[in-house]
C-alpha positions as CSV (number, residue, x, y, z in Angstrom):
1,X,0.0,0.0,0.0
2,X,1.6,3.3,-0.8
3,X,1.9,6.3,1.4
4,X,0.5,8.5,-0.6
5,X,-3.0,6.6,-0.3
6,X,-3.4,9.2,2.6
7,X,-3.6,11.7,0.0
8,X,-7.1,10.5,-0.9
9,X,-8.0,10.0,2.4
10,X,-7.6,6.1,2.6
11,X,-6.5,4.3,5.5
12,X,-3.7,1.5,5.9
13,X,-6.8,-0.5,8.0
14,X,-10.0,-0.6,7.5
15,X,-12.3,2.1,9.8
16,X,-13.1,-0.7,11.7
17,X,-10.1,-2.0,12.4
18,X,-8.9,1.9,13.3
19,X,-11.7,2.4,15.6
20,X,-11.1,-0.9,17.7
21,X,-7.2,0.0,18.0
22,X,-7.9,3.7,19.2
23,X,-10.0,2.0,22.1
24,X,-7.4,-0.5,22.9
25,X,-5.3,3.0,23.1
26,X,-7.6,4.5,25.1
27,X,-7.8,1.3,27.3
28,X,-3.7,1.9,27.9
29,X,-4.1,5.3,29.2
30,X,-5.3,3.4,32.3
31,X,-2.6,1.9,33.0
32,X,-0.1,4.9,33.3
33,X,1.3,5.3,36.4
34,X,0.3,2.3,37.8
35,X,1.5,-0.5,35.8
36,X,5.4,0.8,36.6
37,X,7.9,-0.9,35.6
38,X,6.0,-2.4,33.1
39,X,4.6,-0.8,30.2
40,X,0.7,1.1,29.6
41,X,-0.8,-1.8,27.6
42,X,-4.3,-2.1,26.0
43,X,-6.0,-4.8,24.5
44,X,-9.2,-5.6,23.1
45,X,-10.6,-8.7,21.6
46,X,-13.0,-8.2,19.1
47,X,-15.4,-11.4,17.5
48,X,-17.8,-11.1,14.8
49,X,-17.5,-7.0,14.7
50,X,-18.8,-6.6,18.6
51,X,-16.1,-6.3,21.4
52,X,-16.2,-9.4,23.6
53,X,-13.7,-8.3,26.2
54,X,-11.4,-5.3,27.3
55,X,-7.8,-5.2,29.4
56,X,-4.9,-3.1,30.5
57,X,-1.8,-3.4,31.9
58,X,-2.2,-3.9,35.8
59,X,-0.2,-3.0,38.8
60,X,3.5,-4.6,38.4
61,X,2.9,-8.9,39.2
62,X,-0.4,-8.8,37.9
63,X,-2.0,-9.8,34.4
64,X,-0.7,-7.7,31.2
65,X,-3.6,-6.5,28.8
66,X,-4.0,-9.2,26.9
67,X,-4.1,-11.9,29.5
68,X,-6.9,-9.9,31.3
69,X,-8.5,-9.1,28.4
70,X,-8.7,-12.9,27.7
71,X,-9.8,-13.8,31.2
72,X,-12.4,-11.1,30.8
73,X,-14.3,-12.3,28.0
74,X,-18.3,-12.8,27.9
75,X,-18.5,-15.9,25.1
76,X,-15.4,-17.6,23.5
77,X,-12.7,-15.9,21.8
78,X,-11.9,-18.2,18.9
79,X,-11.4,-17.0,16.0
80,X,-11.7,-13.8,17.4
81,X,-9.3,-10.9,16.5
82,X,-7.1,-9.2,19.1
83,X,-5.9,-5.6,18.9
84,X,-2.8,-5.1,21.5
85,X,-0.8,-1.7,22.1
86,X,2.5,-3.5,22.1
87,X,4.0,-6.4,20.9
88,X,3.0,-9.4,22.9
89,X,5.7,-10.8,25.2
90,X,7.0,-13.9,24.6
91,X,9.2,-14.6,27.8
92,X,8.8,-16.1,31.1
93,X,8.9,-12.8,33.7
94,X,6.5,-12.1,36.5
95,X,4.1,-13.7,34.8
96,X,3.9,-16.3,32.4
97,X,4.0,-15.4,28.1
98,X,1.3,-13.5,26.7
99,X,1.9,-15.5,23.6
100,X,0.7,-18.8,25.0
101,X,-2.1,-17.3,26.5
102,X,-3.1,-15.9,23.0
103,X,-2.4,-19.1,20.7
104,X,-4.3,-21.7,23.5
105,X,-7.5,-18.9,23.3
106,X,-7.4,-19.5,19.7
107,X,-7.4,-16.0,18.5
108,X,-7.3,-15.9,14.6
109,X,-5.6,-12.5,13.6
110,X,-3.6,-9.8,16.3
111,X,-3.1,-6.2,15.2
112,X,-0.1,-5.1,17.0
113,X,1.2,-1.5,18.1
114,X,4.9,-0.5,18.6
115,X,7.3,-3.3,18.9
116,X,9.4,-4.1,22.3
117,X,12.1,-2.5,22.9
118,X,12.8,-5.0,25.5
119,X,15.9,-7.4,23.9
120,X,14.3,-9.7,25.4
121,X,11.1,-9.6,23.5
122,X,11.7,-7.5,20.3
123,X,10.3,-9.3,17.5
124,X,10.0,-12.7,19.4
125,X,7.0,-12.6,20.3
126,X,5.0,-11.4,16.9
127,X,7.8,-14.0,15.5
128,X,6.1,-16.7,18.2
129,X,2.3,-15.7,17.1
130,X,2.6,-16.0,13.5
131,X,4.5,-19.5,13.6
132,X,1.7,-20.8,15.6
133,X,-0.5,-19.7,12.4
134,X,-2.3,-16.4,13.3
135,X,-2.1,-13.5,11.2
136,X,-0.1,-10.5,12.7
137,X,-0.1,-7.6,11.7
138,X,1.7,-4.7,12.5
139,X,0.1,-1.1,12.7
140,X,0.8,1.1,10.0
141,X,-1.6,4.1,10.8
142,X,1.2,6.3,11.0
143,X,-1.1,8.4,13.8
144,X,-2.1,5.4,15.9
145,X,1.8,4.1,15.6
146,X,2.5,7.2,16.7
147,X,0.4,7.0,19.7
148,X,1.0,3.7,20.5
149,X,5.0,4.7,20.3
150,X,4.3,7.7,22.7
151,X,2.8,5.6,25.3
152,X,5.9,3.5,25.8
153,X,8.3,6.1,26.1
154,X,8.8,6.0,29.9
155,X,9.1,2.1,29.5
156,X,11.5,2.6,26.6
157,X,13.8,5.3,28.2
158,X,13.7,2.6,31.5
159,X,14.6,-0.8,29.3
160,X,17.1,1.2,26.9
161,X,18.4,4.2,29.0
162,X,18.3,2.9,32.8
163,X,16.8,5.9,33.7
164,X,13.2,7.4,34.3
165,X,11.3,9.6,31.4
166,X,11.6,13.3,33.1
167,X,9.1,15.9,32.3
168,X,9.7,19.1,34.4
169,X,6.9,21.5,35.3
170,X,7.3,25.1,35.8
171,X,5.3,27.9,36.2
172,X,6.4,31.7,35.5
173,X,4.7,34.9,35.8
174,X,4.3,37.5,32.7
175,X,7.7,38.6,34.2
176,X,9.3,34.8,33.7
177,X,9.6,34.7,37.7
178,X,8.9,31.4,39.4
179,X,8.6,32.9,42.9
180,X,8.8,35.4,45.5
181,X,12.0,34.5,47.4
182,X,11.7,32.6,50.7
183,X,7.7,32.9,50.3
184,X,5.2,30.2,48.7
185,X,3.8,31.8,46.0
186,X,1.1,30.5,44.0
187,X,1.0,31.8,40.2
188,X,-1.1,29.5,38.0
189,X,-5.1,29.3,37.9
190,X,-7.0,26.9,39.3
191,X,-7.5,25.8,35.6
192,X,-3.6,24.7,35.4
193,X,-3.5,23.2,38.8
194,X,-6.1,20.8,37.7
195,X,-3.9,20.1,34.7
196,X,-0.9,19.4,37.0
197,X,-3.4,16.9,39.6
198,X,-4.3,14.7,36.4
199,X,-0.5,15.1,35.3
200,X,0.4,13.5,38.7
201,X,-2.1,10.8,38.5
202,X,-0.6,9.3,35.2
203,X,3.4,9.9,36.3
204,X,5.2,7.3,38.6
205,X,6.9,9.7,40.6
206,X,6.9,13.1,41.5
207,X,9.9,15.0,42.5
208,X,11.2,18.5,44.1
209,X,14.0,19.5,46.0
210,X,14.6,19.9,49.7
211,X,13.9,24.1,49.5
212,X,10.9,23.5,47.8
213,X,9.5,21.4,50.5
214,X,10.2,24.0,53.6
215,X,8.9,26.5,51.8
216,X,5.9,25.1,50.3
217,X,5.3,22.0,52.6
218,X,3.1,20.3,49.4
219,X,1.8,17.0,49.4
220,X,2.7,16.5,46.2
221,X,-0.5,14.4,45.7
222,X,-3.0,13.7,43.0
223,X,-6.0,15.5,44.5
224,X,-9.3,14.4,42.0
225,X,-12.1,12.8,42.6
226,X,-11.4,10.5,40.3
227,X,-7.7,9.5,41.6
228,X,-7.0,5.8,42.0
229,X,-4.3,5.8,43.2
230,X,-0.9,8.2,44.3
231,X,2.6,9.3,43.0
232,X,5.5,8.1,44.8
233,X,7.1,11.3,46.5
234,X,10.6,12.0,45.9
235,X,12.8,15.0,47.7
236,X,15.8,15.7,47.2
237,X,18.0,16.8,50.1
238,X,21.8,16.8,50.5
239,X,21.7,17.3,54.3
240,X,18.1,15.8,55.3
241,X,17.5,19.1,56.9
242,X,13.7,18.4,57.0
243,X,11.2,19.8,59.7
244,X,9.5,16.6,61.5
245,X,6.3,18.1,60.5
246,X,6.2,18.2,56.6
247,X,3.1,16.8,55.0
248,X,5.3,14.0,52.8
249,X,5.9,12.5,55.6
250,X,2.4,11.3,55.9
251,X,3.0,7.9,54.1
252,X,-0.5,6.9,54.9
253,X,-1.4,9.0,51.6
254,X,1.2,8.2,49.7
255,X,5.1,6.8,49.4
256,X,7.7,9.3,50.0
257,X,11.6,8.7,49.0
258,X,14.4,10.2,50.3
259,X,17.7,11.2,47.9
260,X,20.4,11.9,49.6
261,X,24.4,12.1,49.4
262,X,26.6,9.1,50.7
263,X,28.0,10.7,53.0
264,X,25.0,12.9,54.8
265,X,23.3,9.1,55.3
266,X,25.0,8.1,57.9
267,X,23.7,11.1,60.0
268,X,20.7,10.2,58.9
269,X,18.0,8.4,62.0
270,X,16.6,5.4,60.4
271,X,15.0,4.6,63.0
272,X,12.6,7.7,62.5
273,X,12.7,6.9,58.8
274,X,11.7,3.3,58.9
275,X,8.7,4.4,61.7
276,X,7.3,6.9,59.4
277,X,7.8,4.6,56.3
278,X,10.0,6.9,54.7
279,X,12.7,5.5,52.7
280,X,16.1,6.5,52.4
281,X,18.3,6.5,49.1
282,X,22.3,6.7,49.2
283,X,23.6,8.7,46.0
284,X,27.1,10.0,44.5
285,X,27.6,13.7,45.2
286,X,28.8,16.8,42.8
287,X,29.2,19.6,43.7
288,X,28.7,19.1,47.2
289,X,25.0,18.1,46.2
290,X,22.8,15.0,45.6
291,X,24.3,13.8,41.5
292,X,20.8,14.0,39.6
293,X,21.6,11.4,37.5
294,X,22.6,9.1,39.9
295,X,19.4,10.3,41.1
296,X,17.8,9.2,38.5
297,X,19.8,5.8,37.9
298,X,18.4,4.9,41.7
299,X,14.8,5.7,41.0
300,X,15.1,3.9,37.5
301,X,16.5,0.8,39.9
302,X,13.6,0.7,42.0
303,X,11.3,0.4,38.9
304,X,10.2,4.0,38.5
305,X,10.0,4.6,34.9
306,X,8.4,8.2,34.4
307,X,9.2,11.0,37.3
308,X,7.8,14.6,37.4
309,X,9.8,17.4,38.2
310,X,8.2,20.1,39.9
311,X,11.4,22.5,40.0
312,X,12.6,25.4,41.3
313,X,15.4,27.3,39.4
314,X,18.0,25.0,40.7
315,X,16.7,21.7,40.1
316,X,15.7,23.0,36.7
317,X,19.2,24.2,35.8
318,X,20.4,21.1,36.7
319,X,18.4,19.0,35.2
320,X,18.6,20.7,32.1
321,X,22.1,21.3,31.7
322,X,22.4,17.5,32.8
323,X,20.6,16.2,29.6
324,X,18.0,14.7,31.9
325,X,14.8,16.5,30.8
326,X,12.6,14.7,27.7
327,X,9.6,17.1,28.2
328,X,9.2,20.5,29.6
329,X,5.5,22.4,31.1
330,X,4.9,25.4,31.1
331,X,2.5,26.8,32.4
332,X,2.6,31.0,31.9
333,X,0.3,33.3,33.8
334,X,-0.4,37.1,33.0
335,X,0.7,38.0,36.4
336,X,3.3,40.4,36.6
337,X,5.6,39.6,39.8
338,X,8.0,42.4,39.9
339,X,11.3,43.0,40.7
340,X,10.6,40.9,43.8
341,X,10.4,37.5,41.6
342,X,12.9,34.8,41.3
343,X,13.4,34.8,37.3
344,X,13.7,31.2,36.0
345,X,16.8,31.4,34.1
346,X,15.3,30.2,31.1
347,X,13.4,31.9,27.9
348,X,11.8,29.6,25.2
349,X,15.0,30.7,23.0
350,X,16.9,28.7,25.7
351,X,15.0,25.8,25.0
352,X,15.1,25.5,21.4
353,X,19.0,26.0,21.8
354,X,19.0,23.0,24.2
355,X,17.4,21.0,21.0
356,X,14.0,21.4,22.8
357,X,10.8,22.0,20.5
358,X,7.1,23.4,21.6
359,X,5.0,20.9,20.1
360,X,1.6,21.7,21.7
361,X,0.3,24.9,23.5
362,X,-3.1,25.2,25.5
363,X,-5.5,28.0,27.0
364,X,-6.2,27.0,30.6
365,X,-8.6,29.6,32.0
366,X,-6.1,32.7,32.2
367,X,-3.2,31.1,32.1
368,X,-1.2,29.0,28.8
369,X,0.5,26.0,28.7
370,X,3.3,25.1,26.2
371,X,4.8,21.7,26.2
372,X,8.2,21.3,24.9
373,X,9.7,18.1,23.6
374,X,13.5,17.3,23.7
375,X,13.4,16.2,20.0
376,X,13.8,12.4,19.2
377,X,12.0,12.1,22.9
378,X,8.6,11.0,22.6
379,X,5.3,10.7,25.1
380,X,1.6,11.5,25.0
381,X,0.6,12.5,27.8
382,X,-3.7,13.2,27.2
383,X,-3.8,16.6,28.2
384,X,-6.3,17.0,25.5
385,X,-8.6,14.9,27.9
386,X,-8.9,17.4,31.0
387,X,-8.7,20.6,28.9
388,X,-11.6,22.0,27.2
């Protein structure tokens, strides 16, 4: 089929076929932030044109999409189609292959996303499917490839890079200031804080530094309704000179990490730590502070594979000059600050100079958001979903 068949508006599947992948994309978006270290799968298993069953990815140790998909369905699944966002694996992990699973249900014909970039997998297990006699196929739709790419970023930056996907959020006055010195200050509408809640809910981890939290004292929680479930916490401290009192460590609402040097750890009480649940993390120093991408290499070893940066101008300097950043919001608000204001350090001229492109702006109330892309770093995150 030639490319240019999108000229005349004709699609690589039929609209069928498109519509049931989009849901099984759709179905994936579920599994983001939960489904860590794994990747945000969806599957659906379609039989005589009706959808029969319905899965995603589930919490790390539990069933992949297509097994609970399979387990899910209403009436039997032979010679039904199956339409997966990823290859399907083909290895023994935490759970048993996927393959198996799909050959012994009898499914006549998968329609794959993006392939595995897991060595381990890549290719083997679309190789394993169609030796067993079902038609794969491989998605062509260049925009649902490109979706079903984006979702696996995080896992793809984990398995190839050994390190977590890192979008940083910022937020600047008219002015570019992030803050008045010393004070919390809040700059963006409630509009854009409900962007940065459903942001949360779909990242592993959330970080900031050590300043960030005296000041501020967040909670660094997903606060919607809707919220299943909460973002690891993640501070950043050199010298663990945290108040007792600070709301992260609350570890009833939600788990709170500790990144530290070497050589402050030892100072450190464990005792207190391992009461309040908090845990602890040992990494190199520069500088005299914590190395952020040793940082980074930790959280990427405890199965963390996408981490939000909520930054002051430090962590975002660093961070950025560190080639640790694949996405940057940022959320700008009218407000003029004044000569008072921190300024960021940064202009959108910056960015493109650090091989960073704006690839998607939004109105949110009176503030806008602009989300830049390090180019050749990809991830969907759907924003388009809370913003109207």
């Amino acid at each position: 089929m030639s490319a240019f068949s999108y000229l005349f508006g004709r699609p690589l599947f039929d609209q069928a076929d498109d519509i049931f992948f989009a849901r099984a994309l759709k179905l994936a978006q579920a599994a983001l932030g939960i489904a860590h270290p794994n990747p945000a799968v969806g599957a659906v298993v379609v039989k005589d044109g009706r959808i029969v069953a319905e899965g995603h990815t589930q919490v790390c140790g539990g069933m992949h999409a297509e097994k609970q998909a399979l387990s899910r369905a209403r009436e039997s699944v032979e010679g039904a189609t199956l339409y997966v966002t990823l290859e399907p694996c083909s290895h023994f992990g935490r759970t048993p292959p996927c393959t198996d699973a799909i050959i012994e249900a009898g499914i006549r014909r998968v329609i794959s996303g993006a392939v595995d970039p897991n060595p381990v997998v890549c290719g083997k297990g679309l190789s394993r499917l169609s030796e067993a006699g079902i038609e794969v196929i491989l998605c062509k739709n260049p925009l649902l490839n490109k979706m079903a790419e984006e979702q696996i970023a995080p896992f793809k930056k984990w398995i190839l890079e050994k390190r977590p996907y890192v979008i940083a959020k910022v937020a600047t006055s008219k002015d570019n200031k992030i803050a008045l010195e010393g004070k919390r200050t809040k700059i963006s509408c409630d509009e854009s804080d409900r962007v940065v809640h459903m942001l949360r809910h779909a990242i592993d981890a959330v970080m900031v530094g050590a300043n960030t939290v005296r000041v501020d004292n967040p909670q660094l929680t997903a606060r919607l309704e809707q919220a299943t479930r909460q973002p690891a916490r993640i501070v950043v401290s050199s010298d663990l000179n945290l108040p007792d009192d600070l709301a992260i460590f609350d570890t009833s609402i939600a788990d709170t990490i500790i990144m530290t040097t070497a050589s402050c750890h030892p100072r450190a009480r464990p005792e207190d730590d391992n009461k309040r649940g908090v845990r602890v993390v040992e990494c190199r120093m520069q500088d005299n502070r914590v190395d952020l991408r040793d940082a980074m290499s930790g959280l990427a070893k405890l199965g963390f594979t996408s981490v939000l940066a909520e930054t002051g101008r430090e962590m975002f300097s660093t961070l950025m000059e560190q080639g640790l950043l694949d996405e940057i919001w940022w959320f700008h608000s009218p407000v003029d600050m004044g000569v008072l204001g921190l300024d960021l350090g940064y202009s959108a001229d910056d960015l493109w100079r650090k091989s960073f492109q704006a690839y998607k702006t939004h109105r949110l109330g009176a503030d806008e958001l602009t989300i830049f892309r390090f180019i050749g770093g990809r991830r969907e995150i759907p924003v388009d979903k809370y913003v109207k």
